[in-house]
N, C-alpha and C positions, 0 to 999 in steps of 0.2 A: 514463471516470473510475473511482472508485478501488470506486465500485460502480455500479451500469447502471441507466437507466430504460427497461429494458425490465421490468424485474422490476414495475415499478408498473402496467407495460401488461397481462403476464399476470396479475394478482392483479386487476385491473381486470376484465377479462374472465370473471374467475370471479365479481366483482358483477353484470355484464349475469344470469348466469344466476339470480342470485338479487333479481330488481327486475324495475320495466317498462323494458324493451330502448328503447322510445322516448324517456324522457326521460333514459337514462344515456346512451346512445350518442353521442349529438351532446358528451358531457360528457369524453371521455376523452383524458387527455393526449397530445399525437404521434401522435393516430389514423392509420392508414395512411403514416406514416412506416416506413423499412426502416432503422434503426439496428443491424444485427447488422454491420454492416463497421466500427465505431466501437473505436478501441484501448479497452479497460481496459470493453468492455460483451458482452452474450451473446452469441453468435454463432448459437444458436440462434433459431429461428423460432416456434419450438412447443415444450413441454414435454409426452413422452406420457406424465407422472405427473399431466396436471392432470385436476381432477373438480368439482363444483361448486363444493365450501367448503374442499377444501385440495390442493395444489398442492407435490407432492415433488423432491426436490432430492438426487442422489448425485453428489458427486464423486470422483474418486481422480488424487491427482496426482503419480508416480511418475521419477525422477531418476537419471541416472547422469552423475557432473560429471568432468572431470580436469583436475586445473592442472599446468599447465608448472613451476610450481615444485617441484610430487609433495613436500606436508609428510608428515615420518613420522607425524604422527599425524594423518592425514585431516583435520584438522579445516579448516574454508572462516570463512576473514575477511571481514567487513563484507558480509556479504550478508541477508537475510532469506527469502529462496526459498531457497536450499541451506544444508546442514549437515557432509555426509559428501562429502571427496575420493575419487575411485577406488574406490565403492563404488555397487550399488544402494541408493537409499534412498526410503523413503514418506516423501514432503514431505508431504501433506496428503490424510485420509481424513475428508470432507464427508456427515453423514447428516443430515435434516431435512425441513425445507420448509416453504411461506405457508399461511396459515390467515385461514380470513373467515367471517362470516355475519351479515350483515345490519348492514352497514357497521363490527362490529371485525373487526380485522383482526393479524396475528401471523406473527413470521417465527422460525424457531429451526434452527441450523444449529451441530454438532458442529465437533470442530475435534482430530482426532487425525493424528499422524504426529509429524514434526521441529519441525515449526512450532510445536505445543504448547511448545515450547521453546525455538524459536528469538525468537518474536516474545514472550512473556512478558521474556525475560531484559532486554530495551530497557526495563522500565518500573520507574523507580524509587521511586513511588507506595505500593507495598504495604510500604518500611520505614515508614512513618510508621503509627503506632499499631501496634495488635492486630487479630488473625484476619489468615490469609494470602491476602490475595484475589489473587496469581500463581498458585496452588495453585487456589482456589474457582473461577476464570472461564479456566484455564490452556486448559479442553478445551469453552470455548464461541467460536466465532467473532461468532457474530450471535443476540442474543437481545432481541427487542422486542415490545410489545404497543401496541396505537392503534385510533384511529377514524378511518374515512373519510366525511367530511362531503361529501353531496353539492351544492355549493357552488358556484359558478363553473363549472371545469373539474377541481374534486375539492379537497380542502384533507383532508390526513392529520398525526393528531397522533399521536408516535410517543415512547413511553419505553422507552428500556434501552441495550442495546450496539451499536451499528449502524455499518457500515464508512463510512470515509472518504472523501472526494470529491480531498482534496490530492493533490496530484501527478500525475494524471491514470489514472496505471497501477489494475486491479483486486488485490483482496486475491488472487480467485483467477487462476490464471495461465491457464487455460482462456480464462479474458476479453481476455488480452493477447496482443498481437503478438510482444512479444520475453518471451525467458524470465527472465533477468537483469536487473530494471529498471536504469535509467542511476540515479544519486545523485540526481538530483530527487525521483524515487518513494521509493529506498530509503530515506532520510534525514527522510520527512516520515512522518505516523502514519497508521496503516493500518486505527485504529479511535477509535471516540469512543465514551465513558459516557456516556449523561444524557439531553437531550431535544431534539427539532426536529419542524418544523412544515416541511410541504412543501405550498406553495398555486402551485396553476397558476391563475393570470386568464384565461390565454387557452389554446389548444391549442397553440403551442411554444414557452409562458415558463415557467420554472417559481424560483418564487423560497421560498427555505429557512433559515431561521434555527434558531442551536443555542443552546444552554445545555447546557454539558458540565462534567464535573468538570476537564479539562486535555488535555494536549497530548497523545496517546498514553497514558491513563493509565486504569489500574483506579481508582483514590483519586485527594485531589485534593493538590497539594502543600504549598499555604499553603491560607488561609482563601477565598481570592477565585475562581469558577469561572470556566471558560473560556466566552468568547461570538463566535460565528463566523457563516457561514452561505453559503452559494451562490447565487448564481444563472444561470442554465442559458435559453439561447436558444437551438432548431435552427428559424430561418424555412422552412429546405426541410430533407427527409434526407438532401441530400449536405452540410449546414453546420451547424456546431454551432461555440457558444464558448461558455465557462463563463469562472467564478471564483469562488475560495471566500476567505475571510478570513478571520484570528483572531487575538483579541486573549488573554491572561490571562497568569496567575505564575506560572510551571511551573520555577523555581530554588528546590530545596528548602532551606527555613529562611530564604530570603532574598526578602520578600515583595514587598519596594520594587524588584523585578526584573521588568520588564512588558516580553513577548513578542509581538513583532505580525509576520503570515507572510501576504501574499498571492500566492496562487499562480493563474497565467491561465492556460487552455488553447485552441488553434484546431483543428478538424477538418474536414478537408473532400476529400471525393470525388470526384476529377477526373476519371474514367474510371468505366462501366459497364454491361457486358453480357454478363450471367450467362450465356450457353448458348453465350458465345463457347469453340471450343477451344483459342485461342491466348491472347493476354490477355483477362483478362473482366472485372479493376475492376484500378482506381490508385486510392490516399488515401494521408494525409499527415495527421502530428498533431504539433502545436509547442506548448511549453510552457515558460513563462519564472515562477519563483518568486524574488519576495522579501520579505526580513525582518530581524528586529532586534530585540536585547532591550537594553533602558537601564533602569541604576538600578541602586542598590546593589554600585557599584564597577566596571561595564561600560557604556558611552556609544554603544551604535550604531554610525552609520558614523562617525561622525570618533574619533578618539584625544583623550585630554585629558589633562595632569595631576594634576589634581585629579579629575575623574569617572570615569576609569579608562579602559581600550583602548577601542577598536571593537569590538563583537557583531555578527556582523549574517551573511544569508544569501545569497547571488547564485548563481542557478542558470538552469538551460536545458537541454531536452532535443528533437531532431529525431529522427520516425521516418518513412519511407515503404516502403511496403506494396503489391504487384503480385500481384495472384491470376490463375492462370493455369486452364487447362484446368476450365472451370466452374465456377469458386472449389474446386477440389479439393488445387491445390496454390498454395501463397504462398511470396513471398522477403521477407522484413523486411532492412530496413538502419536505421543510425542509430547517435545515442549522445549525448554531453551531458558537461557541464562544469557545476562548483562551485568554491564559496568560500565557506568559513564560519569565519573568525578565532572563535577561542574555542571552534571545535570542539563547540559547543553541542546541534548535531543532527547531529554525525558516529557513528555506530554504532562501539561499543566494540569492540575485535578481543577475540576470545574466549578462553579460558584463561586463564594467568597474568599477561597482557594485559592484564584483565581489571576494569577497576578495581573495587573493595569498598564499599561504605558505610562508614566510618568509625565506629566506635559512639560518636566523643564527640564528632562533629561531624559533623552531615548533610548539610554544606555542601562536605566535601570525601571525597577517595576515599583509602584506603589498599588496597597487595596489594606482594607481591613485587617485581613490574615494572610497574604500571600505564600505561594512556597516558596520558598529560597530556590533560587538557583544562581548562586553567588561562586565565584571560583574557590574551588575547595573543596565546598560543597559536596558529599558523596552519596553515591546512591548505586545499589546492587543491587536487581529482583532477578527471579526467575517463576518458570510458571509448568505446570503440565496441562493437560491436556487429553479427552478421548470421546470420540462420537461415533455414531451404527449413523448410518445412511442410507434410506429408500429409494430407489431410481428405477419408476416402473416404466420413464421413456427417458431421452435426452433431453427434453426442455424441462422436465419439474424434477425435484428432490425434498425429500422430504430430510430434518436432521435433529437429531437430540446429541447433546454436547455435554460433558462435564470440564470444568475449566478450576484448576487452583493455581492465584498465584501468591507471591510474597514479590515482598522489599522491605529494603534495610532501615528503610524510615517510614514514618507514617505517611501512607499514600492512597489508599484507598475507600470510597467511605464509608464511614461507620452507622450502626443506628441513627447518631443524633445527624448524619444529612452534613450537605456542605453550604444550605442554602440559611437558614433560619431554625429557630428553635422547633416551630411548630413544621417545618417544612415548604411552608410558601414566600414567595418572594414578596410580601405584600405585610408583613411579618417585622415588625422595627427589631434591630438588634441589641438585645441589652450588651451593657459594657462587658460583661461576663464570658460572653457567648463566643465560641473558636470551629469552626472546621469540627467535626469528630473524622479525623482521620487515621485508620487500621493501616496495621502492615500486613495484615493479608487476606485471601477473599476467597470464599469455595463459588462455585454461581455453576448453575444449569442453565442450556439455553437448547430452543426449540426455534425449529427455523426452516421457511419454507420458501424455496430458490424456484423461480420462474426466470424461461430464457427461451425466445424464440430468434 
């Protein structure tokens, strides 16, 4: 998922050392469960930055992409993990870590490279009012504060910024099978403001409820916040299924416009034996989301006219995963299919693409070339996917990726770039000049995951 319950198990463990061992032990969620094979969760076993009361965390996660389109000016469409074509780039430089003592508890984790920029630009929360909080939370991933009640099998109450469970993929890619999420992950948000409660009843139930300011958002868009929440069964550690919900108004200016997203996920482990040198595990993780936003001039799934088009979301993504020679090297396969008339949570293609806030209406978009994403509007991709992975310890991986996707409209960029003719922003746009935007894209990417 889109962050891992492992991270509750090593934070846990750094409670054993600071309590009596006998009446937490029996208390700790997934005990002796091995979830490091689980897409979008750690893959580590141990953390050697943990200490009693805090528990360090470095990432670095480093890219070199190419599209078969080769845009002149590097720039990579609808993605959230990549930024720079046919260049090395720092996607993401991760410094932090968990903090505890005596049941609070605190997570805080940097957030520099592309992604400082790539995943702010998605959020259109900070035009509405004053102070630029794109800018103020641009270079934080995860920043929360809580308490862990020792209660059942733990009950933690957690405020601030903390990542999402939608889609199943992790924010970071270290967590994940594939490198390029399929449109399921990409298209859904990768973090939540605000507040959740995570109470495990038993040792492999865990059920979580939010109260957030919206959908992906720093601010919230209308007056009304978002309310969601997961919950999460693995009976044994080779099965796991989840699901998260959420409902709120995340159409700016337009209040009477209510968004409902459920997304499911299945995992499960049909092979394993770690010290095998031939194959040593098989898993498999499926994921089917959907949604819909009605009211104030968009009607869900059906068309009307009087209530306006269809909104609405249909997705699904298959991946399976063979680790070979001691879980040292893996082959991922897979990929997934969408549909989301109104283009609602289609990611905006970048540059002059680009749509703008409007200054006298926050309701719609102005720029040069914008995409449409007007009710009606339709839009269907899908994508495959497959990568070999080197994993000669648990903190580094080494990965080469093949990625094709499509969509039904031009979405991708082409040769001539989304920036200018010649490719630089510096570059006047003759009156001629449009977007070269592709429906669809072959790209290799090569990619090297650090995680202590």
């Amino acid at each position: 998922m889109k962050r891992q319950l492992l991270s509750f198990a090593l934070i846990s463990g750094s409670f054993i050392a600071s309590a009596q061992k006998d009446s937490i032990k029996s208390q700790i969620p997934f005990e002796g469960q091995d979830q490091t094979w689980q897409n979008g969760s750690d893959r580590r076993d141990s953390s050697v930055l943990q200490s009693k009361y805090v528990t360090g965390i470095i990432m670095v996660d480093a890219n070199c992409t190419y599209s078969g389109n080769n845009p002149n000016d590097h720039t990579v469409v609808g993605s959230t993990a990549l930024a720079r074509n046919n260049e090395m780039e720092v996607s993401a430089a991760v410094i932090g870590g968990e903090f505890n003592y005596n049941g609070a508890r605190g997570r805080i984790l940097t957030q520099f490279g592309t992604r400082s920029t790539v995943v702010p630009r998605n959020d259109y929360s900070p035009f509405r009012g004053q102070y630029d909080l794109a800018d103020v939370y641009r270079y934080i991933s995860e920043a929360y504060g809580g308490y862990h009640f020792n209660v059942m099998h733990g009950i933690n109450v957690d405020a601030g910024m903390f990542m999402s469970y939608v889609g199943l993929n992790s924010y970071y890619q270290c967590e994940n099978w594939e490198y390029q999420a399929s449109y399921t992950s990409d298209n859904t948000p990768w973090f939540f403001n605000g507040v959740r409660i995570q109470i495990f009843p038993t040792s492999t139930l865990k059920i979580e409820p939010w109260i957030i300011n919206g959908w992906q958002s720093y601010g919230m868009f209308n007056d009304m916040p978002g309310f969601g929440g997961n919950i999460t069964w693995c009976p044994k550690e080779y099965f796991k299924i989840l699901t998260n919900d959420y409902y709120g108004s995340d159409a700016a200016g337009l209040p009477g416009r209510k968004r409902f997203h459920s997304d499911n996920s299945l995992l499960m482990r049909l092979y394993n034996n770690p010290k095998s040198k031939g194959i040593s595990k098989v898993a498999f993780s499926l994921t089917g989301d959907i949604g819909s936003e009605k009211g104030d001039g968009v009607n869900g799934f059906t068309s009307d006219p009087v209530l306006g088009p269809a909104q609405n979301f249909v997705s699904g993504m298959f991946y399976g995963r063979v680790w070979f020679h001691k879980n040292k090297i893996a082959w991922t396969f897979g990929g997934g299919v969408m549909e989301n008339p109104g283009r609602y949570l289609v990611l905006y293609p970048t540059g002059d693409a680009s749509p703008l806030p409007n200054p006298t209406n926050p309701t719609q978009t102005a720029g040069t070339h914008p995409f449409s994403a007007n009710p009606g509007d339709q839009f269907t991709g899908w994508d495959c996917s497959t990568n070999i992975s080197w994993m000669p310890n648990q903190s580094v991986e080494f990965r080469l990726e093949y990625v094709h996707r499509e969509a039904s409209v031009g979405y991708f960029a082409g040769p001539g770039g989304v920036t200018s003719p010649t490719g630089y922003t510096t570059t006047p746009l003759p009156l001629n000049w449009a977007p070269d935007l592709e429906k669809s894209e072959n790209r290799i990417i090569f990619a090297m995951l650090f995680r202590l």
